[in-house]
N, C-alpha and C positions, 0 to 999 in steps of 0.2 A: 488634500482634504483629510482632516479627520473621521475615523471608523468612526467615533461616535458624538452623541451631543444630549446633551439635557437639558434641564428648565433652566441652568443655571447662565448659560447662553447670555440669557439676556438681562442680568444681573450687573452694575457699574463696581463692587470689589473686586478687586486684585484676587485678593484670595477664594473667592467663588470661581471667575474667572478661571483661576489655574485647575479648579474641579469641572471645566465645563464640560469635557469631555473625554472625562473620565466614561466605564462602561456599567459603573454604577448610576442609578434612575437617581440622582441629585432633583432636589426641591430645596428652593430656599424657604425659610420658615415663613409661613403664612395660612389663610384661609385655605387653600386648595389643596396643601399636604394635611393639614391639621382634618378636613371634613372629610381627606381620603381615607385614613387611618381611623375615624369612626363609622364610615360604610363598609370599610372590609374587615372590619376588628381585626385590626392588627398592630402589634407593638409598632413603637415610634425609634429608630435609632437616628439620634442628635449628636451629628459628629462636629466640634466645636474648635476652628482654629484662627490661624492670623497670616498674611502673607509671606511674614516674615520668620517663620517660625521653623526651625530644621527637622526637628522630630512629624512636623507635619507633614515637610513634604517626603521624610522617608517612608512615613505610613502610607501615603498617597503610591511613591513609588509599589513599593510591595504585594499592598492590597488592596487598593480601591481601581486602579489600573490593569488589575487581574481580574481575567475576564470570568475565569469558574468561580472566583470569590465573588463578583458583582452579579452572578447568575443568585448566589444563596442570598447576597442582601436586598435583590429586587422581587425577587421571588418570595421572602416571608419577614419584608418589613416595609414599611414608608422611612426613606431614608431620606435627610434634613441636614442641609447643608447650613453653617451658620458662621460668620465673622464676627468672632469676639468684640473687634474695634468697633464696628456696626453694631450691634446688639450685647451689650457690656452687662442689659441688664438679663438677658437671658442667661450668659454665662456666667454673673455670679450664683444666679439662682442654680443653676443646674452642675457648677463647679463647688458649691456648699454641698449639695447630695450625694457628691462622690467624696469629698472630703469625712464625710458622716458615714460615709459605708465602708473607704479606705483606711483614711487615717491620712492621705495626701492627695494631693492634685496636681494638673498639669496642664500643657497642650502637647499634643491635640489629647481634648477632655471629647471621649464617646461614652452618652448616655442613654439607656435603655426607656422609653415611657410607655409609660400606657396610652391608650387612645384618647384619653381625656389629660393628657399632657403629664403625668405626673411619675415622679422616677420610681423606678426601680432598683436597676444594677446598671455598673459603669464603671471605667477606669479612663487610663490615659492612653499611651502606647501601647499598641499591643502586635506582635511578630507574627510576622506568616507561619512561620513557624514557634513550636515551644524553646522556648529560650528564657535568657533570664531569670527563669523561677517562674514567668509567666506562661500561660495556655496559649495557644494558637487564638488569631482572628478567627480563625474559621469554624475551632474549640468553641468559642465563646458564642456564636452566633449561630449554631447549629444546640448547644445548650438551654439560652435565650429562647429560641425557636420551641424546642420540646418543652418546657417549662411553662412556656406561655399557654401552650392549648392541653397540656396534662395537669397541671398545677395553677389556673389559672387563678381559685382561691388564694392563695399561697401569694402569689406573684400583686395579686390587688389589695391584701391585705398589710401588704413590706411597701406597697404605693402609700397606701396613705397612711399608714406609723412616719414614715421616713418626710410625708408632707407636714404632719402634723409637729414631726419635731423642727423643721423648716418654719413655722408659725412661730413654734414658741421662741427659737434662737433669736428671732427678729423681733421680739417684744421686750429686750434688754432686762427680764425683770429680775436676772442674778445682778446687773448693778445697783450699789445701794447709793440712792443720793443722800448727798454730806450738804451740810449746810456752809455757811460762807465763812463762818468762824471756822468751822476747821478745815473747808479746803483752802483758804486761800492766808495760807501760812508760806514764809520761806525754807521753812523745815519741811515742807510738802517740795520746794521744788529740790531742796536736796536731796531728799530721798529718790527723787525724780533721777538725778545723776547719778549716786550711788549704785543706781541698778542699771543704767547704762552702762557704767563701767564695769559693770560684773561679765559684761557679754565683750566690749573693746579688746580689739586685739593691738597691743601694745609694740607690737614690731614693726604688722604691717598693717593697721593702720585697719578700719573699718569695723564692725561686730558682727563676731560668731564667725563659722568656720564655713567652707567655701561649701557650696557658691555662695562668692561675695556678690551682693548686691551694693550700688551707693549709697543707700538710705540718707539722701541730701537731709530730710527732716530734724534726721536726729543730729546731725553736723549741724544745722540750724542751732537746734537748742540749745550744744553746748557753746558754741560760738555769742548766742543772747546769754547764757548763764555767765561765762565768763565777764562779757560785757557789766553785767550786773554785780556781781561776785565777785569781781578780779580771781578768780579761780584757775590756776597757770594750766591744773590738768585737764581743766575743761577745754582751752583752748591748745593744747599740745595733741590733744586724743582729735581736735578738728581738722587742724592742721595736718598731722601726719596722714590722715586718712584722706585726705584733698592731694597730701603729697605722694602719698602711694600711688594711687590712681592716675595721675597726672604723670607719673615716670611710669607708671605701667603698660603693659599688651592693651589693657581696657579702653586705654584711650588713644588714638592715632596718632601716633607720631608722625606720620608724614603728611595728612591729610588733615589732621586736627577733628574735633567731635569724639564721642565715648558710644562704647556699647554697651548692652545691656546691662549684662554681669561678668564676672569673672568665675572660671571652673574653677580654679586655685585659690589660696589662700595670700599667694603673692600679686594678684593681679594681672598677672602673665599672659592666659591664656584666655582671651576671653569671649563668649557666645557672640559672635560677630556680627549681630542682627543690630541697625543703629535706628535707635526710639526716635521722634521728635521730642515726646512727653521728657526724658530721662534727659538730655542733654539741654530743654528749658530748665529744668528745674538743678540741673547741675550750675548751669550761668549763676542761675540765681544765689545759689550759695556760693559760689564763689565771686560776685560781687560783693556780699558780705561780708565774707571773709579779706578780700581786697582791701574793702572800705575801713574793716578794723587795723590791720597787718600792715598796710601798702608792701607785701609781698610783690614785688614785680612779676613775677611768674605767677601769679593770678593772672595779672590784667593780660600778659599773655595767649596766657590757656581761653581765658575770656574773649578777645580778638580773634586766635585761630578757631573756637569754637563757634562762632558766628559766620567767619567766611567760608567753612562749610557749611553749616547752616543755607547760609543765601546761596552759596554754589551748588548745593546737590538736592537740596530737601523746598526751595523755595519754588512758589509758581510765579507766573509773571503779573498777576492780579495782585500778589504779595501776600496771598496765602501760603500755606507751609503746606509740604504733606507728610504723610506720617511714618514711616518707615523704609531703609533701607535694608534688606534682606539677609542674611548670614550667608546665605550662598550663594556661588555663581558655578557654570559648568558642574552642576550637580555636586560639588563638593565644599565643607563649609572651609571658610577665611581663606578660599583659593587666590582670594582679589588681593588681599594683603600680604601676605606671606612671601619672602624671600631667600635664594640663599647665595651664600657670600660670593660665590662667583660670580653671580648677576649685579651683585652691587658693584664689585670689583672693576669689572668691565664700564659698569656706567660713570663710577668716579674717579678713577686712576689717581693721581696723585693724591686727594685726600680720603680714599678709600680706607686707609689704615684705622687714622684716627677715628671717623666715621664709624667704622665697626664695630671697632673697640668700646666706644660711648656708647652705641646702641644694641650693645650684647651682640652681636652678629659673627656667628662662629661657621666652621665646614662642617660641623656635625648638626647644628642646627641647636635652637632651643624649646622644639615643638614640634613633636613628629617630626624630626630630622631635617627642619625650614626652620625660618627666624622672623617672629615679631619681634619689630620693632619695641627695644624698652629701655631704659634709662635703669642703670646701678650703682650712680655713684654721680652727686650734685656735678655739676658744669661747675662752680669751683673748687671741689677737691681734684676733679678732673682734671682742669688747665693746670692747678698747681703741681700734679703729680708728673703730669708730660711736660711741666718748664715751659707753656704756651700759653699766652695772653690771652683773656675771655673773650675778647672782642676779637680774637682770631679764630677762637676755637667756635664761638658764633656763628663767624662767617662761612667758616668748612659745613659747617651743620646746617647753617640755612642754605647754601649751594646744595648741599648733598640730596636735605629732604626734597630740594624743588624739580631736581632733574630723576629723583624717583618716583615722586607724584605725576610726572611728566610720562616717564613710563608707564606706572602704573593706569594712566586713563587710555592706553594703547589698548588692556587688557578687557576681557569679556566681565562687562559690568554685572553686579549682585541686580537682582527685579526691588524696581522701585516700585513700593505701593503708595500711589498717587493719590490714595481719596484724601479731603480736607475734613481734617473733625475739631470742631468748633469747640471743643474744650482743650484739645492739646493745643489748638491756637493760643487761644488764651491764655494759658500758659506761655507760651509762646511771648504775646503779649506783655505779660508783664517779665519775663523773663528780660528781653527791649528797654524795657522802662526801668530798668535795675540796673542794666547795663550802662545805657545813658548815665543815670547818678553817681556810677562807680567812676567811668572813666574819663566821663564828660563830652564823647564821643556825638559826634548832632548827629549823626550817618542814627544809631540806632532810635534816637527818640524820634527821626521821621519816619523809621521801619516802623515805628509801635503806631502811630497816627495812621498809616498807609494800610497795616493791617487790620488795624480797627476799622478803617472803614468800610474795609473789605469784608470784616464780618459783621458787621451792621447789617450791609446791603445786601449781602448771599445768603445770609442764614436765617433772618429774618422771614418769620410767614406773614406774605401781605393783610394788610387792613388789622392787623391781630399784633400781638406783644409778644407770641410765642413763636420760639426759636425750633430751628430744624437742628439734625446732629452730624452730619456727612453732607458731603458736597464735590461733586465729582459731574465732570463732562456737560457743566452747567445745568443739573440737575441737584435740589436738596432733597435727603430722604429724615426720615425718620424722626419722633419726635424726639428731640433733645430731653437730654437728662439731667438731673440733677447737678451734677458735674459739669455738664454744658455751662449749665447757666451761673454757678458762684463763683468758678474758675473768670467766669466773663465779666462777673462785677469786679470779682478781685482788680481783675487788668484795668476797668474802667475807674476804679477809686487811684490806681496807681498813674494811672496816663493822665488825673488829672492835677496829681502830685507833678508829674515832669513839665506838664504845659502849661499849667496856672488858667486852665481851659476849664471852667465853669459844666460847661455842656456833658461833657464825658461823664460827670459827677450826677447829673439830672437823669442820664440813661441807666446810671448804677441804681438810683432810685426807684427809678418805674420797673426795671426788670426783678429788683427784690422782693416788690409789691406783688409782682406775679408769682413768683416763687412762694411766699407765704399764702398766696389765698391758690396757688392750685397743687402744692408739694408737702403742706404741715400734714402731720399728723393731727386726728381730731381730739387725744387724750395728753397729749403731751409737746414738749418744744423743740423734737426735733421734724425733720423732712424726708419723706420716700425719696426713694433713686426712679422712680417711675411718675409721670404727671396723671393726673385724677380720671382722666377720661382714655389712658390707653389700658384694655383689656385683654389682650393676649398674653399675662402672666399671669400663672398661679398665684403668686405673688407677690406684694408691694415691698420690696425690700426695702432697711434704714440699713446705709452704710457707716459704720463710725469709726473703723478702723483705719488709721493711715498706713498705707502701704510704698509699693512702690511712689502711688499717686497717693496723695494727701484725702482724707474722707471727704465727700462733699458735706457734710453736717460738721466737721471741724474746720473747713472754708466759712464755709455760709456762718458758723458762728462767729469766725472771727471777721468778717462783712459787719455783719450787726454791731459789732460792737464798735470799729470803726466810723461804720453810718450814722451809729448813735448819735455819735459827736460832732461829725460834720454838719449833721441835718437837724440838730437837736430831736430825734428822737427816742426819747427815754424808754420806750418799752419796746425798742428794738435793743436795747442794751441790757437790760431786763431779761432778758428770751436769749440771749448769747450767755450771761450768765447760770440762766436755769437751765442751758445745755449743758457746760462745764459741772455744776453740781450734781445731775442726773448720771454725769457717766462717775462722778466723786474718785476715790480710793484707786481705781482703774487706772487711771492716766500716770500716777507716780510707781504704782506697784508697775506697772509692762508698758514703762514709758516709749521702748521703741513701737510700740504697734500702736500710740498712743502721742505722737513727737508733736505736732503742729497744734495739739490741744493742750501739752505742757507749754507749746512757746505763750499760746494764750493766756495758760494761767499765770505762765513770767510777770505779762505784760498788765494783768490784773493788778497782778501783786504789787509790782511797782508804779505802775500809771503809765497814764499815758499824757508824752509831750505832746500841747497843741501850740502848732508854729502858724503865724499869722506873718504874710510878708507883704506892706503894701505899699505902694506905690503909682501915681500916674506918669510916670515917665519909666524908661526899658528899664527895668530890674533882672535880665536876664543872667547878668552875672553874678548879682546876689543871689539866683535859683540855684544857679549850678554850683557854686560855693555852700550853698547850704543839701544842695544835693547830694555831697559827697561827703559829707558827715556821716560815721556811721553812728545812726538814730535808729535802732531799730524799734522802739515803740514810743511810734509819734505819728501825729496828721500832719499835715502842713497842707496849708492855704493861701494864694494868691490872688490878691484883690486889687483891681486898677481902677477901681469908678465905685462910689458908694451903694453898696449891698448891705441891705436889710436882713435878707433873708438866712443866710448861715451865721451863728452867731460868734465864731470867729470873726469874722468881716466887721461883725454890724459896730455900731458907735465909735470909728476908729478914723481918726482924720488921714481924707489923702492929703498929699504936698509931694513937690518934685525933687524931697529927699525920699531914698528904699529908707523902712521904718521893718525892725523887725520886733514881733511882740511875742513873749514868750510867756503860755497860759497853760495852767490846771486847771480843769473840771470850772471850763469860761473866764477864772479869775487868775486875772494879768499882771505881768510885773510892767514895771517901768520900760517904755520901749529901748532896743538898742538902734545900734547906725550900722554896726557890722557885723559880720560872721564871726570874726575873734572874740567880739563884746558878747555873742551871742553863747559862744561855746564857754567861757567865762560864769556866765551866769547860770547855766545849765549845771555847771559843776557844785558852782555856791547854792546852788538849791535844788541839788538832786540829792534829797531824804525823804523817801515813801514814807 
C-alpha cells in the first residue's frame, strides 16, 4: 500500500494519477481547491504538466515525493494539480503569464495565484537544490510564502498588471488589418518564403537551431508554394527536412512513428516522449509530399507510421490515445537504445551491415548507446558495399524485425490512455490523407471507424456540444475550440474519400455551433473556451500556429471550404476578414503564422471545385482523382440527383463517371477521365 494519497485518487489522467500519492495535498483544479484558497487566504500553486513529459516527472521525483518539501507546500499553499492535455485552456493562460514575467516557458510550468486565481510569479523546472542559475524549490516557496503575508500589496498589485496585460495580448489590437488588395497579392506569399528561408537550415533540413521541432506546417507551405511557383527551393528545403527526420534518432527506425523534437541540430537525439497530435500531422505532410514527389520512402515512412499507430497508440473502439511516454525504468529512451553487442548477438551474420547503415558503433552514439539513424541514402549505401538494394532491404527489414522483437521483451515507456477528441481528429484526417496518398482502403475504414467512434463518445446527449477527454468510458470536459474545427476539418475530408454526403452535414451543424457559442461579439475570430464555461479568468483567441495548427487558422480555413460546398457566402466572407485582421503578420513571421499563409496560397490562386458524378461504382475514378496532388480544391461526389450543394445541382447522371471541373460554380466541359481531367487543370490553371 501506499504511505500516501490525495484528492487525485480519483482523477481518470495518467498524469494526475502518477501524482496520486504523492505526500503533497494534490487537488485537481476545481470548485473545492479554488473556495479552499479563498477561506484560508491563501496563495494558489498550479503545478502544470503531461504524462509524458521527463522534466516532470524529475520534478516529481525530487520534490513533490519529498516529504519535508510537501510539509511546506501543504502547510502554506492550496496545491493544484493540472494536465495540460485535459485543460489546454488553463495552461495556455497560465503558460502566457510566465512567458511575460520569464521571457520562456516550459513543463512542468508552476504558477503562483492569488486566491481569486490570478498569477503572480512562476517558472518551470525548478531543483531541490540551487543549481543551474536557478533557486531551490524550497527557495522559491518559502520566498512565495513570506511575500504573500508581508507584501501582500505588492504581490496583488504584479496580479492584476500582469492580468491586465493577459487581456490586452488577447485583444490582437498591435495587428493592423490590410485590406484584400494588398494582402492577397503573390508578392505577399513570397515574402512569406523569403522569411522562411532566413530561419531554414540547409544541411539538416528544418528551421532554426535545436531543439528541432517538425513544424509540419511550414513544410506544408513550402511544398503548396512550390506546387504554385514551381519554386525548386521551396520544395528542396521540404524535402530535405522530411528527409532528415525520416533517417534521423527523431524517428524510430525499428518501431516506425516520431517523437517530439530533437535536442540536436541533426536530429539524432531526440525527447523520446511519442505525440499522437505530432505523428497525425507528420502522415499528413508526408502524404503530400508523396502525392507531389512519389518519393517511395514517403509511402514508407507513411505505412510504418500507421502500423505503429494501430499497434501501440490504438484502442479497440478505434480511438487513439495520446501519448507514449520518454521514459521507462525511470530513465529517458532507456526502451530504445542499444549497444552493438546486443545487436551483434541478435543478428550474427547480417549484424555487420546492419550497424554500419544504422550508425551503431562500441562507443555508442549517445551517451555511450546507439539510436538507431540512417547517414548515408540505402543507395549510396548498397552502391558503396557492391550489394544489391533488394538485398540490402532484406538484411534491414530482418534486422529491424527481430530488434522490435526484442525490444517488446523490455520494460515498456507508461502509456497515457485518455482519448482527446481533437488529437483524434486529427488523427482523422491524418487517415483520409493517407487513403488518398496511397490508396490503401485498410486506412479510409480506420477514418470511418473512428469517426464513428467520436460521434458516439464524445457527443453530449440531446445537445450538439462535444465533450474533450474520454477515458474508462467516461467523457469529461467541455471541448474546445480545437476539439471542434480539428473535427470539421476531418469531417469535410472523410467526405472527400467517401463521396458520403452525411459527414458533410455533421461539418455543418457542428460549425453552426462553433459560431453561435465561440465568436467573438466585436470581431471574426473565436475563443479557445465555449460561452458558458467560467472557470478562467480569461477567454483566450488562439492565432498562432504552433506545434498544433491555431484553432482560428483551422476554423477559417473550414469556412472557406464550407463556403463553397454548402454555398454559403458569408461563411467565406468571415474566413476572409480573419485572414485580413491578422494582415502583414502571417508573411512578416510566417512560421508562427504557416496554416494561414497556406490559406492565403490558396485565396490567391483559387480554389479547384471537382464534381465527380455517377450512378453506377465510380470508386476507381475516386481514388485516381484522390491521388492527385490538388492541394486547393473541394471535391464532390454525387450518385442520385441533389439540389442542394451546388456542385451536384443541375448535372446529369448517366452510367458513364463524368468529371466536371469548376471555379467559383462556373464549369468547363465535362471530362470521362483523370488524364482528361489533369489536362485541363493545366490548360486553365491562370488565377
Amino acid at each position: 500500500m501506499p504511505n500516501f494519497s490525495n484528492r487525485l485518487v480519483n482523477e481518470t489522467s495518467p498524469y494526475l494519477q502518477q501524482h496520486s500519492h504523492n505526500p503533497v495535498d494534490w487537488y485537481p483544479w476545481g470548485d473545492e481547491a479554488l473556495a479552499k484558497a479563498k477561506l484560508e487566504n491563501k496563495p494558489i500553486l498550479v503545478s502544470i504538466g503531461y504524462a509524458a513529459c521527463h522534466w516532470c516527472h524529475v520534478m516529481e521525483r525530487e520534490s513533490f515525493e519529498d516529504e519535508s518539501i510537501a510539509q511546506v507546500m501543504n502547510k502554506n499553499f492550496i496545491n493544484i494539480k493540472i494536465d495540460r492535455e485535459e485543460r489546454p485552456d488553463l495552461d495556455h493562460i497560465y503558460m502566457d503569464a510566465v512567458q511575460a514575467m520569464t521571457g520562456s516557458g516550459g513543463w512542468p510550468l508552476n504558477v503562483f495565484l492569488t486566491p481569486d486565481c490570478k498569477p503572480f510569479y512562476g517558472g518551470t523546472y525548478f531543483p531541490p537544490k540551487r543549481a543551474f542559475s536557478r533557486p531551490s524549490w524550497l527557495e522559491i516557496l518559502n520566498s512565495i510564502h513570506q511575500a504573500f503575508h508581508e507584501k501582500r500589496n505588492e504581490i496583488d498589485a504584479q496580479a492584476e498588471n500582469l492580468t491586465e496585460h493577459l487581456f490586452q495580448s488577447n485583444s490582437f489590437s498591435h495587428l493592423k488589418k490590410e485590406g484584400s488588395n494588398v494582402l492577397f497579392t503573390k508578392e505577399k506569399l513570397d515574402q512569406a518564403f523569403q522569411n522562411i528561408m532566413k530561419s531554414a537550415d540547409k544541411e539538416w533540413g528544418g528551421f532554426g537551431n535545436a531543439p528541432k521541432f517538425p513544424q509540419t506546417l511550414v513544410i506544408q507551405f513550402l511544398l503548396r508554394y512550390y506546387y504554385t511557383n514551381k519554386n525548386q527551393e521551396a520544395l528542396d528545403q521540404a524535402t530535405l527536412s522530411l528527409d532528415k527526420m525520416i533517417e534521423g534518432g527523431i524517428y524510430d527506425q525499428a518501431g516506425g512513428g516520431f517523437s517530439r523534437y530533437s535536442t540536436d541540430t541533426e536530429w539524432l537525439a531526440p525527447h523520446f516522449e511519442k505525440m499522437l497530435y505530432d505523428n497525425a500531422l507528420l502522415i499528413s505532410v508526408l502524404c503530400e509530399a508523396y502525392q507531389l514527389t512519389r518519393k517511395e520512402r514517403y509511402k514508407e515512412v507513411i505505412e510504418e507510421t500507421m502500423i505503429f499507430l494501430k499497434r501501440e497508440l490504438q484502442d479497440h473502439d478505434k480511438g487513439f490515445y495520446s501519448a507514449l511516454d520518454a521514459d521507462s525504468e525511470g530513465e529517458e529512451g532507456k526502451f530504445y537504445v542499444w549497444s552493438r553487442k546486443k545487436v551483434e548477438n541478435l543478428l550474427n551474420d547480417g549484424a555487420n551491415i546492419f550497424c554500419e547503415y544504422y550508425d551503431i558503433s562500441d562507443h555508442g552514439n549517445w551517451e555511450d548507446k546507439n539510436i538507431l539513424r540512417v547517414k548515408e541514402t540505402i543507395e549510396k549505401f548498397a552502391k558503396r558495399k557492391n550489394i544489391s538494394i533488394e538485398k540490402l532491404k532484406d538484411i534491414l527489414k530482418n534486422g529491424r524485425e527481430k530488434l522490435l522483437t526484442e525490444r517488446n521483451k523490455r520494460v515498456r515507456p507508461a502509456l497515457d490512455d485518455k482519448i482527446i477528441l481533437g488529437w483524434n481528429a486529427l488523427m482523422n484526417t491524418a487517415c483520409s490523407k493517407a487513403f488518398s496518398a496511397t490508396g490503401n482502403e485498410q486506412y479510409r475504414q480506420l477514418a470511418i471507424d473512428n469517426m464513428r467512434f467520436l460521434l458516439g463518445k464524445f457527443n453530449q446527449s440531446d445537445s450538439d456540444e462535444y465533450w474533450h477527454t474520454w477515458k474508462n468510458n467516461i467523457a469529461k470536459f467541455h471541448a474546445f475550440l480545437d476539439d471542434y474545427v480539428f473535427l470539421i476539418e476531418a469531417l469535410i475530408n472523410l467526405q472527400e474519400v467517401t463521396g458520403d454526403e452525411n459527414w458533410l452535414l455533421n461539418a455543418e451543424k457542428i460549425s453552426e455551433f462553433v459560431m453561435q457559442h465561440f465568436s467573438e461579439d466585436d470581431g471574426p475570430f473565436f475563443f479557445y473556451t465555449i460561452s458558458r464555461q467560467k472557470d478562467v479568468i480569461i477567454r483566450k483567441k488562439e492565432i498562432y500556429d504552433g506545434a498544433l495548427p491555431s484553432g482560428n487558422s483551422v476554423m477559417a480555413y473550414n469556412l472557406h471550404r464550407l463556403s463553397i460546398l454548402l454555398d454559403k457566402k458569408e461563411w467565406g466572407e468571415r474566413s476572409i476578414d480573419m485572414l485580413e485582421k491578422i494582415g502583414n503578420a502571417i508573411t512578416k513571421y510566417p512560421t508562427s503564422f504557416s496554416l494561414w499563409s497556406c490559406l492565403l496560397q490558396e485565396k490567391i490562386f483559387g480554389t479547384l471545385e471537382i464534381a465527380l458524378i455517377s450512378n453506377k461504382n465510380s470508386s476507381m475514378f475516386l481514388t485516381e482523382l484522390l491521388a492527385l496532388y490538388l492541394p486547393h480544391k473541394v471535391l464532390m461526389e454525387g450518385k442520385k440527383e441533389i439540389s442542394r450543394y451546388p456542385l451536384l445541382a443541375n448535372k446529369p447522371i448517366s452510367d458513364v463517371a463524368t468529371i466536371y471541373l469548376c471555379r467559383n460554380y462556373t464549369c468547363h466541359n465535362p471530362v470521362f477521365s483523370v488524364k482528361d481531367l489533369i489536362s485541363l487543370i493545366n490548360s486553365t490553371n491562370n488565377p
